[in-house]
C-alpha positions in Angstrom: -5.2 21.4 -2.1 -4.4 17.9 -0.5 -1.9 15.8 -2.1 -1.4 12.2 -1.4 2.4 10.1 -2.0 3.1 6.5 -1.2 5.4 5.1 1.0 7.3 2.4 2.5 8.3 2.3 5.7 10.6 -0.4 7.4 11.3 -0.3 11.3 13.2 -2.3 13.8 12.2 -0.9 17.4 14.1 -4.2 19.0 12.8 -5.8 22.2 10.8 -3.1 24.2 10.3 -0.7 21.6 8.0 1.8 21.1 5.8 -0.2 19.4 2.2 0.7 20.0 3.1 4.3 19.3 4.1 3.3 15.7 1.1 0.5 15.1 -1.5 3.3 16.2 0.0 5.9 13.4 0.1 3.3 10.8 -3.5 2.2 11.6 -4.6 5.3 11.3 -2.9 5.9 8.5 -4.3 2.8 6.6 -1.1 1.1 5.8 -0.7 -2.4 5.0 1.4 -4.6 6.3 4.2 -5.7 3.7 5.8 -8.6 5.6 7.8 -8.6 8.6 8.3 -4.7 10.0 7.2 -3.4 6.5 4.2 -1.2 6.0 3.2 0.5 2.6 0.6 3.7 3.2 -0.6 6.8 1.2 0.5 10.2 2.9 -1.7 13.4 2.2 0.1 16.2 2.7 -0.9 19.9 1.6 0.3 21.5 -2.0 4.2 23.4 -1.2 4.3 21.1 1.9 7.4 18.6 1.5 5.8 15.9 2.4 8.8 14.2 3.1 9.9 16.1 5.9 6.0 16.3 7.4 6.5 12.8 7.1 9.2 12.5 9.2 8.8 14.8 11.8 5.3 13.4 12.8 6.7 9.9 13.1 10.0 11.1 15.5 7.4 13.7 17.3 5.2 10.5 18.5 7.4 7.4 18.9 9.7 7.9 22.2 12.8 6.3 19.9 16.1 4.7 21.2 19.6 3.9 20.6 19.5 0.8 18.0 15.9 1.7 16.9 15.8 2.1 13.1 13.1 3.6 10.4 13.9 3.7 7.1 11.1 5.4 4.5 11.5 4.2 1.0 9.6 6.7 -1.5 9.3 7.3 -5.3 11.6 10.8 -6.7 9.0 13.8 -6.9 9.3 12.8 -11.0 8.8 9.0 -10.6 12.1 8.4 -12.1 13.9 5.8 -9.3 13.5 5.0 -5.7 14.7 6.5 -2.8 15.6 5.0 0.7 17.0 7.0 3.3 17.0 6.6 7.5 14.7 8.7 9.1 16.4 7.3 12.2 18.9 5.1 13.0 21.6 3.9 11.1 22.6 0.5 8.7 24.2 -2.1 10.3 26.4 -5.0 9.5 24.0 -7.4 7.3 23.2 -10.8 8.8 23.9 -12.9 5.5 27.6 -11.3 5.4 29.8 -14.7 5.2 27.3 -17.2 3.8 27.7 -16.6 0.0 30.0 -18.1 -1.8 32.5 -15.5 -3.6 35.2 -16.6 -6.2 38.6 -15.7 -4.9 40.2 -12.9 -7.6 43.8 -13.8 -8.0 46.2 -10.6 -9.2 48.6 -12.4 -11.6 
């Protein structure tokens, strides 16, 4: 019996990336866009099927993915207890905003 799960996907493909390989998939996976290089879609995926993993393995089996290029799938816990991100490729890396807050300075007396 199919099964459906929502997701969130976030991607940075850089200059030259795979990009019509990745708009075609989410079109025809009706997602919507939720800002910049943010989609939200519905997955069906069959009952015992992890649909995790399906997810992932269809999305690295038709992009052609690089060095730098990063997906990250956001998803609810199988009980709907609390959120989970993960990298289905890539990895984090240094945030752009690091140095413009303003942090109070913690003096050891």
């Amino acid at each position: 019996m199919a099964k459906m799960k929502t997701y969130w996907l976030s991607y940075d493909l850089g200059v030259g990336g795979d990009y019509e390989s990745l708009y075609s998939w989410l079109d025809n996976h009706k997602a919507k866009p939720c800002g910049d290089s943010v989609a939200y879609f519905k997955y069906q995926y069959e009952e015992g099927e992890n649909p995790d993993e399906k997810l992932k393995n269809e999305l690295l089996d038709c992009l052609d993915l690089k060095g730098g290029n990063k997906l990250y799938l956001i998803r609810r816990k199988e009980d709907g207890s609390s959120i989970l991100g993960s990298f289905i490729y890539g990895t984090r890396s240094a945030a752009p905003w690091v140095g413009y807050g303003s942090h109070d300075t913690i003096v050891d007396e």
